[in-house]
N, C-alpha and C positions, 0 to 999 in steps of 0.2 A: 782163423785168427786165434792166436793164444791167450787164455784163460791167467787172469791173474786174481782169480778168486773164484770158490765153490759152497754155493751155498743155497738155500731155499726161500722163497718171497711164502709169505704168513699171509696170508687174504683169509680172515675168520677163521674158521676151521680148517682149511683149504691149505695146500702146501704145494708151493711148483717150484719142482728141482731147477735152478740153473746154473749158470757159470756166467761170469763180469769179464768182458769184454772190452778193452778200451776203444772209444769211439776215435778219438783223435790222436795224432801223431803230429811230434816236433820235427819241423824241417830244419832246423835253426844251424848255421854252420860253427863246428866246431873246433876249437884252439886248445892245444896241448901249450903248456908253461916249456920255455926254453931257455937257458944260459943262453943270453947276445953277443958273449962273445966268441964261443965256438958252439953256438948251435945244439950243447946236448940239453937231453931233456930235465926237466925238474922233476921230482916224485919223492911222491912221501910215504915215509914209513910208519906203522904203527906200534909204536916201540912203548914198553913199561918204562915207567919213570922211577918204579922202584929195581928192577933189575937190569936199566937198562940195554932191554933187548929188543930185536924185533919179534914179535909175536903174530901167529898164525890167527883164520878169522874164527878157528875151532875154537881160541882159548881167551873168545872175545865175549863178554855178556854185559848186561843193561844193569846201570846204577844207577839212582837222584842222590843229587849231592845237595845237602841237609844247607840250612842258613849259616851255621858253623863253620863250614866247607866239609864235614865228614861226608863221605858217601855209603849211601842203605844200599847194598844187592838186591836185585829186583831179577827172580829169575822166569823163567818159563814159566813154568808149574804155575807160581803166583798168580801170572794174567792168567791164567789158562782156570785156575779155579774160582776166580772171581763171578761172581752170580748176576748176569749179565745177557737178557733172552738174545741178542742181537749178536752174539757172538758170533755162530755160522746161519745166520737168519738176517734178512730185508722182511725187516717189521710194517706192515701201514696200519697206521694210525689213525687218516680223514682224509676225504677226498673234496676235493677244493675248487673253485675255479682257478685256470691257469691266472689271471689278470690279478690275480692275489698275491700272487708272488712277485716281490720287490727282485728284479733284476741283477743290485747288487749282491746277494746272494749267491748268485748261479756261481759254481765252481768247478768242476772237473767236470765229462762226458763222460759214460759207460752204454753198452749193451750189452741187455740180459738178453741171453741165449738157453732156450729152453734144454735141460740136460737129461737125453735121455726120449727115447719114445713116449713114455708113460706120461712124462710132463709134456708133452703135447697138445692134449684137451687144455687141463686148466690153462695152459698160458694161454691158448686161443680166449677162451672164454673171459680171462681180466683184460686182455687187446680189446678186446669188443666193448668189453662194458666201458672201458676209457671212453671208446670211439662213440659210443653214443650218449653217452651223460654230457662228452665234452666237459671234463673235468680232468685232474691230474690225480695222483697219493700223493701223500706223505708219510713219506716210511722213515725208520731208523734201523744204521746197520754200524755194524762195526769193522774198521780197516785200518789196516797200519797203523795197529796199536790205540786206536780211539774211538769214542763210537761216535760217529756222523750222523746228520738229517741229510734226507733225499728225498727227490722229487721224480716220479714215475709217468712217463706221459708217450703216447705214442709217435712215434715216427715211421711213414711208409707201414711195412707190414712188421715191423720190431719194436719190443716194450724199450724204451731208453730212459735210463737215470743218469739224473744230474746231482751231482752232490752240493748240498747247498751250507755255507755258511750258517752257525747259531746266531740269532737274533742277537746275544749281547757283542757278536764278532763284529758288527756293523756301527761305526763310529759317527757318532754325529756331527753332521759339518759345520761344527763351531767356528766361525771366523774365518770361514773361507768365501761365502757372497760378499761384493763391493759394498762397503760401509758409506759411502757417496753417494746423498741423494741426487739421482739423474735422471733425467725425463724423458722417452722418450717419445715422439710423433709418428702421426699417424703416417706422414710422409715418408718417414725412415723406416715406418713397420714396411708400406707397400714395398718400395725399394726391395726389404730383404725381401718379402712376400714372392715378387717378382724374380729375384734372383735364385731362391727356391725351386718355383717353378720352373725357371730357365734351365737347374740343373736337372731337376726330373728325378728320375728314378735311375740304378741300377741293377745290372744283373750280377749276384754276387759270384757268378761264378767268374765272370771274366778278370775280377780283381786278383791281383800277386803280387807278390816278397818282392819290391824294385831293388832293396838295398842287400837281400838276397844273392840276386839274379848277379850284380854286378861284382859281391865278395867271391861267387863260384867263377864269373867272368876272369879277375883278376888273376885266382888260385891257378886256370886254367893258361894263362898267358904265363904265368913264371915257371910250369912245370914244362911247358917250351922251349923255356928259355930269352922270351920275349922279354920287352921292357912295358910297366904298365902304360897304360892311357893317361893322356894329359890331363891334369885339372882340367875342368871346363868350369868357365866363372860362374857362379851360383848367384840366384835369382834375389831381389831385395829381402830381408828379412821381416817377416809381418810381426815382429814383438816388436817395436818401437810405439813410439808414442803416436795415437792416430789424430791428426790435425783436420780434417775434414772427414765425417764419416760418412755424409751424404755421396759425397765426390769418391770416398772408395766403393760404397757401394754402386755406386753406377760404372765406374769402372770395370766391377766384378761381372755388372748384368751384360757388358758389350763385350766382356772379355768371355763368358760363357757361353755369348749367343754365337759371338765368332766362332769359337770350339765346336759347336753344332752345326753352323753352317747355314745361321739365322744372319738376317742383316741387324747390323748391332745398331745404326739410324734410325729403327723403328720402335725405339720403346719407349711407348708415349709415358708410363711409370717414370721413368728415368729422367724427363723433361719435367712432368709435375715437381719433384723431390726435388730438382736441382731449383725452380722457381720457389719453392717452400722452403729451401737452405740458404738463400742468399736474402730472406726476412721479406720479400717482397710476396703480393696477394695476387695470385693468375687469375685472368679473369675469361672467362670460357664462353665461349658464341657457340652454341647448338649448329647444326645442319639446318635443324629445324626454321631457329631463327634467321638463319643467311636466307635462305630460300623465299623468306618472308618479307626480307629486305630488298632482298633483289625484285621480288614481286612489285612490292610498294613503287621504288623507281622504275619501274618500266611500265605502271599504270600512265594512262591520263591522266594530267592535271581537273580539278576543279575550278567551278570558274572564281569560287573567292580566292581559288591560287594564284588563279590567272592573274587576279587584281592585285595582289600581291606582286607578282612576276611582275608585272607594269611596272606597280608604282613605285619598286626596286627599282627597273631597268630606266627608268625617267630621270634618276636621280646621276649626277655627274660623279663619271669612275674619275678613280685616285690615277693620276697618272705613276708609273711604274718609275723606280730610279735605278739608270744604269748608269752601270759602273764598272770600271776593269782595274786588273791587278796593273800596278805599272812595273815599268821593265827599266831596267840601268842600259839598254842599249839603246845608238840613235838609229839605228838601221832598224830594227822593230818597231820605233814610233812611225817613222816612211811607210813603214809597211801597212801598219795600223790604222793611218790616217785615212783612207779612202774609205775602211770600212767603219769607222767612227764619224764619219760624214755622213754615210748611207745608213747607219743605225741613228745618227741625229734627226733627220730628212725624214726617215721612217716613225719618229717618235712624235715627229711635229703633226705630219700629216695626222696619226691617230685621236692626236689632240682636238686636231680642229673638228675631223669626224664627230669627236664624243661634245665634241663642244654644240656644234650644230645639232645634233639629235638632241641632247640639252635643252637649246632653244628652242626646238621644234614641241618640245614637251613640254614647257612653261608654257609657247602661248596656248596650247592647246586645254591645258589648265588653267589658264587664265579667261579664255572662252568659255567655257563652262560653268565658272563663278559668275561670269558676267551674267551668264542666261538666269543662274539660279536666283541672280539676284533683281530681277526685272520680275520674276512670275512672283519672288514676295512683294515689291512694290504694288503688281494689279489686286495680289490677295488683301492688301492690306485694305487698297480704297474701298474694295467691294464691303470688304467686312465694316467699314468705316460708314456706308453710304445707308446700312441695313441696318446699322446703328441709330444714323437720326433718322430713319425714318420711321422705325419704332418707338422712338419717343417723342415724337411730333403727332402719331395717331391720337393719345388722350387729350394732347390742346384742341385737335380738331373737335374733337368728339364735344368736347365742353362747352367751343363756340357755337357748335351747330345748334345744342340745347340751349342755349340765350337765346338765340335769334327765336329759336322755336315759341319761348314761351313770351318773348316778348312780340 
């Protein structure tokens, strides 16, 4: 790979030659400006505005144009004498944990490529110490004219810098969170929760440029001479305003689980959230409990149930009221009739059934009183006859003594 910079990493005393490496490369497909209406190209010239001419890139140098509008020359030499250690040097400065660096930061990819035999030790020896502190640098260096922070941290068996953004480069996000107090539930966390999980993970490598893939497709089919591919109608657009979000997310979790080749009927998430979106409270029977229930009824009764059972079943049932829809046809009532005779006939006879078991249970309750009420009659006399006879003893006793002394 070609070097687009030479220079040395500063580790204390320490100096290890390299050379800056770009890690990444643009795939991005490229358009040349054209006149539409015969096709030649546009291009631009660099022409003086005081001689107007065009000028070669020899007799091109660097100016700042002052608040006036005058412009200062700023030539070579200038930057080149500016006192500046980071000039042809990757400075570090502290070493850090990775988790400390804000994300937004991260800017361009490089690899440092050790230049040279000699610089072979040292760079092994700052690879290693990376790899076991589990820490990054922080270095500063200077490139296309400015001098940048960067971040040194290993990948595979290669030192790789990332050039990172200055602190005051990073704007703060005024006024861009929703100023609308909204609330969200725990039903609709699960939901996403759910649908999270349903997506899973990926493997980054198998992701790719779609919109790529199809400008090369296109390119491809008119250098043929082909005619392109037809619109195909594109899918609802998710910026509108969302009117149920319960219901899109469920949506999303049967619509991801199908994409997998999960049955999308089975998430029981999706069921909760939808009973939790429509204001209504689910209310949840265990296994545990079912099993407990079903036990309960298939025990034997007890016998205070029993008595219960009874003294329900003694009492005279409601008789049932039937009744049919009527019809505007008279060939339908003909019809009707025999079984509306035989559902009458059948409703009488049940009647009389419940009627007589009825009867059968009254006097049978009414024998019972009777009895109870003959054994208080004998309790009463006895308790009645035990009475005066207890208080008949002291007169006897009193007469006896007269007679005695008389």
């Amino acid at each position: 790979m070609r070097s687009i910079w030479n220079g040395a990493i500063s580790f204390g005393l320490v100096s290890i030659p390299i050379k800056l490496v770009n890690a990444t490369e643009n795939h991005s497909v490229s358009f040349r400006q054209i006149h539409t209406e015969d096709g030649g190209r546009i291009r631009y010239r660099k022409v003086c505005e005081l001689e107007e001419r065009e000028v070669t890139s020899a007799e091109i140098g660097k100016g700042y144009e002052d608040a006036d509008g005058s412009i200062i020359p700023i030539t070579d030499e200038d930057l080149a004498a500016l006192p500046i250690p980071t000039a042809k040097t990757i400075e570090i400065v502290a070493f850090v944990p990775e988790d400390r660096i804000d994300p937004l930061q991260i800017d361009a990819a490089y690899y440092l490529s050790a230049n040279g035999v000699p610089a072979a030790k040292p760079y092994t020896l700052l690879r290693e110490a990376l790899k076991r502190s589990q820490k990054v640098a922080i270095a500063k260096y200077a490139l296309r004219g400015r001098e940048r922070l960067g971040m040194l941290r290993v990948v595979d068996d290669v030192i790789a810098m990332h050039g990172l953004l200055w602190p005051d480069e990073i704007r703060e996000p005024e006024g861009v969170a929703p100023e609308a107090q909204v609330t969200v539930r725990d039903a609709e966390l699960d939901l996403a929760d759910a649908l999270m999980d349903t997506l899973g993970e990926v493997d980054m490598a198998t992701l790719h440029d779609d919109y790529r893939a199809a400008v090369e497709e296109l390119i491809a089919t008119k250098v043929e001479g082909g005619a392109p591919a037809e619109k195909t109608p594109a899918g609802e657009a998710g910026g509108g305003k969302v009117i149920d979000l319960m219901a899109a997310l469920e949506n999303s979790v049967r619509a991801a689980r199908t994409a997998r080749g999960e049955a999308a009927g089975s998430d029981e998430s999706a069921e909760a959230g939808a009973s939790a979106g429509s204001g209504a409270e689910a209310e949840v029977t265990r296994l545990g409990d079912r099993r407990a229930k079903k036990a309960s009824s298939s025990a034997p009764p007890s016998p205070s149930a029993r008595k219960t059972a009874s003294a329900r079943g003694s009492a005279p049932a409601a008789p049932k009221e039937v009744g049919g829809k009527k019809s505007t046809s008279t060939a339908a009532k003909k019809k009707d009739a025999p079984a509306k005779k035989a559902a009458t006939k059948s409703t009488a006879t049940a009647r009389k059934a419940t009627a007589g078991k009825a009867d059968t249970g009254k006097a049978g309750t009414g024998r019972a009183a009777a009895g109870k009420a003959t054994a208080g009659r004998a309790a009463a006399k006895t308790a009645a006859k035990k009475t005066a006879q207890k208080k008949a003893e002291p007169a006897k006793k009193t007469a006896a003594k007269r007679r005695a002394s008389a």
